[in-house]
C-alpha positions as CSV (number, residue, x, y, z in Angstrom):
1,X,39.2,46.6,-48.9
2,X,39.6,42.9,-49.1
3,X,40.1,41.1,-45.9
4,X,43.2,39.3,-46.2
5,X,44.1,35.8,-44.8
6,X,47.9,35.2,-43.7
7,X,48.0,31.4,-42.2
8,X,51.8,29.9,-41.4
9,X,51.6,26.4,-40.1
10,X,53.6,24.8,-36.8
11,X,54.4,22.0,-35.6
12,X,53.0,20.6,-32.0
13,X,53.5,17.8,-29.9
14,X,50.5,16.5,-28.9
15,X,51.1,13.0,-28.0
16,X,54.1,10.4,-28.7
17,X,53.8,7.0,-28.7
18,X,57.4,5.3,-28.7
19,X,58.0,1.7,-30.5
20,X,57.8,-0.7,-28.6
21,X,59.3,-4.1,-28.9
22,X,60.6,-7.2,-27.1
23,X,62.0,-10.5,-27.8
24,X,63.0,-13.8,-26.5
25,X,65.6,-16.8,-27.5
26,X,64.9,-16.9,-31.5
27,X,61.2,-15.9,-31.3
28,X,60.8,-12.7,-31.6
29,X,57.5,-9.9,-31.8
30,X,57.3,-6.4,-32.8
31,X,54.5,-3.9,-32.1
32,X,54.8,-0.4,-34.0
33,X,52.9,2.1,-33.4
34,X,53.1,5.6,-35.3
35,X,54.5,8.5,-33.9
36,X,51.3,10.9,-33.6
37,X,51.6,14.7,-33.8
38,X,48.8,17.1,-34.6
39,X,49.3,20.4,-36.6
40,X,48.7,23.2,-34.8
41,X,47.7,26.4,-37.2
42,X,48.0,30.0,-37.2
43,X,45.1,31.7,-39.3
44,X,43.6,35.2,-39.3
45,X,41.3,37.3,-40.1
46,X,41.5,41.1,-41.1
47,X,38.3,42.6,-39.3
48,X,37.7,46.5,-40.7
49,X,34.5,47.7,-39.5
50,X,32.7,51.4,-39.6
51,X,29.4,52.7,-38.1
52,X,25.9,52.1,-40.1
53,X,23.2,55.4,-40.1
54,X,22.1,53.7,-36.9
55,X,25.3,53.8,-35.1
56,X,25.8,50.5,-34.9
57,X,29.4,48.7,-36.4
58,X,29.6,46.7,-39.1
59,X,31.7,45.4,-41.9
60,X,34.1,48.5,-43.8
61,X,33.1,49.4,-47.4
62,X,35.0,50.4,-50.0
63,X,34.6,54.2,-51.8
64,X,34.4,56.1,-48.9
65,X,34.4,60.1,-49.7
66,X,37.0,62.2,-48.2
67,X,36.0,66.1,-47.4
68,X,37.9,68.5,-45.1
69,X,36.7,68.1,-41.6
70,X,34.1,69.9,-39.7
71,X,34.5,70.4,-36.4
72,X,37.3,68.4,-34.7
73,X,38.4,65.0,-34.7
74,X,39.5,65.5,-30.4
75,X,36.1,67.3,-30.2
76,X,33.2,66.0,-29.2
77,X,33.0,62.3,-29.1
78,X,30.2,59.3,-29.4
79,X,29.3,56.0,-27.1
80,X,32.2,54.5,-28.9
81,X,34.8,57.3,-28.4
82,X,34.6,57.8,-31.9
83,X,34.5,61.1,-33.4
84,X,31.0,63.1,-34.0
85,X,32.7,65.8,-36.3
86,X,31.1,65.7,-40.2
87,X,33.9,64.2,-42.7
88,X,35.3,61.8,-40.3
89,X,34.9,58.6,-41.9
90,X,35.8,55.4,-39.7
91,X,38.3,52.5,-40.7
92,X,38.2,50.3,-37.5
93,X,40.9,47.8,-38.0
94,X,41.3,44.8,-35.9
95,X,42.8,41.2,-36.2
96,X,40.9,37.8,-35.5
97,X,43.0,35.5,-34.5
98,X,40.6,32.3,-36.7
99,X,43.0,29.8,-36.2
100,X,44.3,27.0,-33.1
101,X,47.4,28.7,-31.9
102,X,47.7,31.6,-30.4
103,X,49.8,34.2,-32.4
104,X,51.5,37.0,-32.1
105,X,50.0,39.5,-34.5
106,X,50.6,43.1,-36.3
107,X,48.9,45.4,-38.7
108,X,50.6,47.7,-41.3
109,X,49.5,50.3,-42.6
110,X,50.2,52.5,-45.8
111,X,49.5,55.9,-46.1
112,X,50.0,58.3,-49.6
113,X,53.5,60.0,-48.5
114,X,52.3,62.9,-50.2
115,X,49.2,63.0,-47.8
116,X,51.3,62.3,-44.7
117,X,53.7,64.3,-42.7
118,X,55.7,64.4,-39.7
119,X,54.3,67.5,-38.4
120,X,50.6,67.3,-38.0
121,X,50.1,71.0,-39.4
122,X,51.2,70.2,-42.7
123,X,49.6,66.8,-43.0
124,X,46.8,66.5,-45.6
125,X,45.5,63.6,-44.6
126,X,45.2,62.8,-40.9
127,X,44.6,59.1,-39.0
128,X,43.6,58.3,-35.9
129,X,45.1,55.2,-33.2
130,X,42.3,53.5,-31.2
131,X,43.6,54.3,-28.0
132,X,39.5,55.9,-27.3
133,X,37.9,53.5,-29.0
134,X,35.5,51.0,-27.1
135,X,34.0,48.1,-29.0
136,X,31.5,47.7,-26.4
137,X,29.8,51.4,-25.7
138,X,31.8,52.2,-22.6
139,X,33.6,55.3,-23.7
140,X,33.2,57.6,-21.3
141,X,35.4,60.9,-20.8
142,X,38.5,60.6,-20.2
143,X,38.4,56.4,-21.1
144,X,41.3,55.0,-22.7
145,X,41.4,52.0,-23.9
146,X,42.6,48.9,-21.4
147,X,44.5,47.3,-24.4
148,X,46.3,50.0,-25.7
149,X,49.1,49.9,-23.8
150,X,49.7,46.5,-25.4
151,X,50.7,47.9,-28.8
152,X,53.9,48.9,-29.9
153,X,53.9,51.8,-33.5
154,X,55.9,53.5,-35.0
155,X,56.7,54.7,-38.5
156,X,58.9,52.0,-40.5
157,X,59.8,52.8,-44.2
158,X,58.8,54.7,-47.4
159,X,58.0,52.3,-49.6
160,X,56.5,52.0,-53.4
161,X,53.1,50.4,-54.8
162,X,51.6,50.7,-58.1
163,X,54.2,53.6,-58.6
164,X,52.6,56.0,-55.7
165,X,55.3,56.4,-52.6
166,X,53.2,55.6,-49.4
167,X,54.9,55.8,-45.8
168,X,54.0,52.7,-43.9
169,X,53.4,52.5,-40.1
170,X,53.8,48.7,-38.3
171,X,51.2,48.1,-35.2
172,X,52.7,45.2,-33.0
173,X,50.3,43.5,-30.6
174,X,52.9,42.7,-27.7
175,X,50.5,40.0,-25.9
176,X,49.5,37.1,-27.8
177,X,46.2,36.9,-29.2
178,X,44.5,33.3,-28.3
179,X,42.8,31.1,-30.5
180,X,39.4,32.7,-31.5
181,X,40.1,36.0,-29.8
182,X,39.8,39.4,-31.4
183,X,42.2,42.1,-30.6
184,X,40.5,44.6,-27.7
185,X,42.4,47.6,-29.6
186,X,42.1,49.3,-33.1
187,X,45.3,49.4,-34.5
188,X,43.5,52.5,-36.4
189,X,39.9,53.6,-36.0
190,X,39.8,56.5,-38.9
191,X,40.6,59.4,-41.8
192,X,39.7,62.5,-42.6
193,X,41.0,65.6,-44.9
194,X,42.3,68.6,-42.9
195,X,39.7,71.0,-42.6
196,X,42.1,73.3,-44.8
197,X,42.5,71.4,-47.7
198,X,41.4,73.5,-50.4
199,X,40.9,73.4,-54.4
200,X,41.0,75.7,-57.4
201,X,41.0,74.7,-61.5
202,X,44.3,76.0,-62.9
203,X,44.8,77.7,-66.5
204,X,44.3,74.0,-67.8
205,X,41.0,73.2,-66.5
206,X,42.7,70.9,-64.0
207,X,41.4,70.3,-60.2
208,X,44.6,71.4,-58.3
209,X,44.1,70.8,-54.0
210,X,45.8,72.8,-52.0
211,X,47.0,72.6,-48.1
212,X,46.7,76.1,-46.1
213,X,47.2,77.8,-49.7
214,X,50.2,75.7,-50.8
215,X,49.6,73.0,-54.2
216,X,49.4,69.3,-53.0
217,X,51.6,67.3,-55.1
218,X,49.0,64.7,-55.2
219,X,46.2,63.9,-57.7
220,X,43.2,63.6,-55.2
221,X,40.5,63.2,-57.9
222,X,41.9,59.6,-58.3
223,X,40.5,59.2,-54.8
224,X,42.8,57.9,-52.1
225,X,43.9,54.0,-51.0
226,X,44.8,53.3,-47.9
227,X,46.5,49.9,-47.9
228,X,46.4,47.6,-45.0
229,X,47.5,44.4,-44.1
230,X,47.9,41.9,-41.1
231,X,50.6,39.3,-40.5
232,X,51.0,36.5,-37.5
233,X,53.2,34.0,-36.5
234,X,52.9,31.4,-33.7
235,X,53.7,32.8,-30.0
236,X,54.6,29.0,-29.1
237,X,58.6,29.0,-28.6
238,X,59.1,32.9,-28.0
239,X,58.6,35.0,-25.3
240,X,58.0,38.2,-27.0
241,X,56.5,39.5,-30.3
242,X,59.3,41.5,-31.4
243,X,61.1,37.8,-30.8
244,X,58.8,35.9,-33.0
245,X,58.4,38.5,-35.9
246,X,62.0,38.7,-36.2
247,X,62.4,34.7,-36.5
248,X,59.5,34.0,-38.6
249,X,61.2,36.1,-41.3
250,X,58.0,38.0,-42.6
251,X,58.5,41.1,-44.9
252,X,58.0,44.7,-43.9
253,X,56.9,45.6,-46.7
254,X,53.6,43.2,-47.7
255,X,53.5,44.5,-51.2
256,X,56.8,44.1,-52.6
């Protein structure tokens, strides 16, 4: 996936100089000087990273292939807290925060609705927060992450791109994110098919999948897109994110 850029620009007082002027009898002198203000910026990054053969993170790529699970995704886990099962394929999404403000920043996500359910049990396609993931290879059992009490989640509309319906979740970073910083938190850290996610050609010759016996209503031969996409907006002037997101006017659906 594309990283994508969102910059919105604000104003800051840096410094003022007033006019000054004087005069006396009928002689008189002016000195102007120009109001000086600098212009702050808000600018970041989408950061998507997954493990290399040699366990090491770097940058997501594209094409990924999605099998059923083997073994369980709250199973055993690596020096990252990431998942050790076979099929789980990582999509470690942070934010960067690249430009000279800090910002108040989210991350939204889109899922297939077909794929995604309320209850777990009948979800083809399952996700997975970063509340165990640790950037640094300090994930020991029982770690949670020191950050992820500092996003907010939740599921916000059902919404429509290139004609597939896709629910969308919003991850709000509650604490502002200073100039240069990365978010300490994975707003998501991964996918993987349920292990009972089956197939079978029909009459037709057509690939149907099927969920725990039962025909998915979704053509997973076309492969699967996950859409994601981060927004910010200046934390200068508000006190809280949900403050900030709701003045700056950005939409919740990125794709529209």
């Amino acid at each position: 996936m594309k990283k994508k850029i969102l910059s919105i620009c604000l104003v800051a007082v840096i410094a003022v100089m007033a006019i000054a002027g004087a005069s006396l009898a009928y002689l008189t002198d002016t000195d102007n000087a120009d109001n000086v203000f600098a212009v702050g910026n808000v600018k970041i990054e989408l950061v998507e990273q997954q493990r290399d053969e040699k366990g090491e993170l770097v940058a997501f790529e594209d094409d990924k292939i999605l099998m059923p699970i083997v073994g369980s995704a709250q199973g055993d886990k690596d020096e990252y807290g990431l998942p050790t099962a076979k099929n789980y394929v990582d999509k470690i999404v942070n934010v960067k925060n690249t430009g000279e403000s800090d910002a108040y920043v989210r991350v939204i996500v889109a899922v297939p609705a077909a794929l995604d359910n309320s209850t777990d049990a009948m979800s083809v396609i399952h996700w997975n927060v970063g509340n165990r993931f640790s950037p640094t290879k300090a994930y020991t059992e029982g770690y949670t992450n020191p950050g992820y009490e500092d996003i907010e989640w939740d599921f916000v509309e059902e919404i429509t791109i290139d004609g597939v319906a896709y629910n969308t979740y919003c991850f709000t970073y509650t604490k502002a994110l200073a100039a240069g910083k990365t978010t300490d938190c994975a707003a998501i850290t991964g996918f993987y098919l349920d292990k009972n996610v089956d197939n079978y050609v029909d009459d037709k010759g057509n690939v149907v999948y099927t969920l725990n016996g039962n025909d998915i209503n979704y053509d997973l031969t076309k492969g699967v897109k996950v859409p994601v996409f981060a927004q910010a907006v200046q934390a200068a002037g508000f006190d809280t994110a949900a403050e900030a997101f709701a003045n700056a006017g950005l939409p919740s659906n990125p794709w529209a």
